[in-house]
N, C-alpha and C positions, 0 to 999 in steps of 0.2 A: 504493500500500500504506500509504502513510504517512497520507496522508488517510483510507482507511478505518480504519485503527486511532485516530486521532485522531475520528472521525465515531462509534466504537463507545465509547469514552471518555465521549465528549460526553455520550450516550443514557444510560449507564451511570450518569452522576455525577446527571444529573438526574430519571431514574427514584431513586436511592436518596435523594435530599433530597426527594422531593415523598413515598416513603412514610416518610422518617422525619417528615417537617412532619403525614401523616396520622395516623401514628401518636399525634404527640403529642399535637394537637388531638382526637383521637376520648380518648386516654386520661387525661387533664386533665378536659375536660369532665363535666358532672353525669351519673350513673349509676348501676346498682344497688350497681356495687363501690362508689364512690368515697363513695359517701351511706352502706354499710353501714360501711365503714372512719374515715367522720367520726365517724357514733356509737361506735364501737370505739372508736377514738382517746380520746373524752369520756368513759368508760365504762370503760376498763380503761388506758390509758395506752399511748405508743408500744411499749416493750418487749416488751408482752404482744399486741401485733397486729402483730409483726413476721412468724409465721407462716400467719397472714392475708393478709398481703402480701405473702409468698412463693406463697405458696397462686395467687393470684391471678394473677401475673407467670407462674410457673411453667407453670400449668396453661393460661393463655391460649395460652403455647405451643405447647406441648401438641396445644392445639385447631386452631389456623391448620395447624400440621403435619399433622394428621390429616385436615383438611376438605379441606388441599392436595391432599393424594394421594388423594384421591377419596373420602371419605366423604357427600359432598354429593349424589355419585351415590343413594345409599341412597334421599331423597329424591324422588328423579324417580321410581327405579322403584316404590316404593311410599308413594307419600302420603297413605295413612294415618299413616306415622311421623312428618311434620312437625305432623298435628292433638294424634296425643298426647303430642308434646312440648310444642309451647304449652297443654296442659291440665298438666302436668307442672310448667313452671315457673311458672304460674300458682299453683296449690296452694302449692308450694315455697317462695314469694316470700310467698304471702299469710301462712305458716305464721314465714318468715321475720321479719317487718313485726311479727306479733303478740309475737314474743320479744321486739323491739328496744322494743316499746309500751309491755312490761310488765316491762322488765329493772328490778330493783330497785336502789333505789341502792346505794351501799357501807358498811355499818356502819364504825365508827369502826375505823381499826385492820385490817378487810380487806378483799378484796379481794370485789365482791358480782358473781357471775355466772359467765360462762367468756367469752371469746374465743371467735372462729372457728378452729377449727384448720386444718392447714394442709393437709390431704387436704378436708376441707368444704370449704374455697377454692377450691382446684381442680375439684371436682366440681362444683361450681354453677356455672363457666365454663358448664357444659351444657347450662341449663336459665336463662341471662340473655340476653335476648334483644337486649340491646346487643352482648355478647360476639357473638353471633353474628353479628349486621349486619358488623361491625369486621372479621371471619374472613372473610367471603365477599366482604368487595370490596377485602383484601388481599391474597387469594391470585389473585381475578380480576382487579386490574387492574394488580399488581407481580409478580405471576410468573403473567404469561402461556401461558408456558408449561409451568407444572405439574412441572414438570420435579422429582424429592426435591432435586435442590439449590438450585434455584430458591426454590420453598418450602421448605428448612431458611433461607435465608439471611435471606425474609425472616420469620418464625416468630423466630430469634435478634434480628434490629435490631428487630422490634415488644416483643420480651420486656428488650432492652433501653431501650428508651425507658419501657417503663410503668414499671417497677420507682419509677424516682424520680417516675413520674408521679404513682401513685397512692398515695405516701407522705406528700406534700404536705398528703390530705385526712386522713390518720392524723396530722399535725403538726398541723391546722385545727382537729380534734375534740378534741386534748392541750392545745389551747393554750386552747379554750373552757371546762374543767374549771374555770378560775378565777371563771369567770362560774357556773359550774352546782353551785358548792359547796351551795347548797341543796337541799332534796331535792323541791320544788315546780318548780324551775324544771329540774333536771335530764328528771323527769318528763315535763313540758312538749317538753323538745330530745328526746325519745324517741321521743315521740307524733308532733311533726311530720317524722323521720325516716323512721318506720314510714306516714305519711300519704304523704309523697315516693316511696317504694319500692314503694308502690300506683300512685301516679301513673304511676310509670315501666312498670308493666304495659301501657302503652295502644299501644306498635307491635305486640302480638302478638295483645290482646284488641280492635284497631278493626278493622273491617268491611275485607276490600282494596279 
């Protein structure tokens, strides 16, 4: 007995280190959020993309929890729904990219634009096609068994590790501000944002 609960321990400790190691590496790494949040960051200041940030954390949540308990089914039984999501967040992102392209800079004195709010955040978890990859091979290969607490548990540790993950690049784009006081070169970090967030179209728009 003793050995089994010690042998259940073992499996236990190190399924939750390899998805919190997944977690962090998938949520650190380049992506729509973290590229939308650096130009945020450069662009309106930390403060003002903290509901961005929530947005994001939050709703990834959200999302693992939902895909957990079987939203993914949806999927299989009619796939037409997965064509017109990736036509969905394609538009979305394109529509996205061209805001960040042409954000204007900030007159003297205020404040030039909006932030991402933090319901936007969240709803575009839907239609980023990173998010997605991140949801289906955390709920397939750390709660194997599907189980609502299986996936609440893990849904909470992934929403816990991004939160500082993805604040990082909200500190990355605050701290670039010093460089981008110009309004040519801000310009410029907008354009190759919005170029990047294109880029990042290409798992959902390449051929399988």
């Amino acid at each position: 007995m003793r050995d089994a609960a010690r042998s259940l321990f073992v499996m236990t400790y190190e399924i939750f280190t390899a998805l919190v190691i997944f977690a962090f590496v998938s949520s650190i790494t380049p992506g729509p959020n973290n590229l939308m949040l650096m130009a945020s960051g450069a662009n309106f200041g930390f403060r003002r993309s903290v509901p961005h940030m929530l947005g994001i954390s939050i709703g990834f949540m959200l999302m693992v929890f939902l895909v957990g308990i079987g939203l993914v089914q949806v999927f299989e039984l009619y796939p037409i729904s997965h064509t017109i999501l990736k036509v969905a967040s394609a538009a979305y992102m394109s529509w996205l990219a061209w805001k960040i392209a042409n954000a204007a800079p900030p007159k003297q004195g205020e404040a030039g634009g909006t932030p991402m709010t933090f319901l936007q955040a969240a709803a575009f978890q839907w239609v980023n096609p990173k998010a997605w990859a991140m949801a289906l091979t955390a709920v397939t290969v750390y709660a194997p068994t599907q189980s609502v607490a299986a996936v609440a548990l893990v849904a909470v540790i992934f929403g816990a590790v991004n939160g500082p993950s993805v604040s990082t690049w909200t500190v990355l784009g605050q701290q670039m501000r010093r460089i981008l006081t110009n309004p040519t070169r801000l310009r410029v970090f907008n354009w190759v944002m919005a170029t990047l967030l294109i880029a990042s179209l290409y798992p959902i728009l390449a051929p399988a």
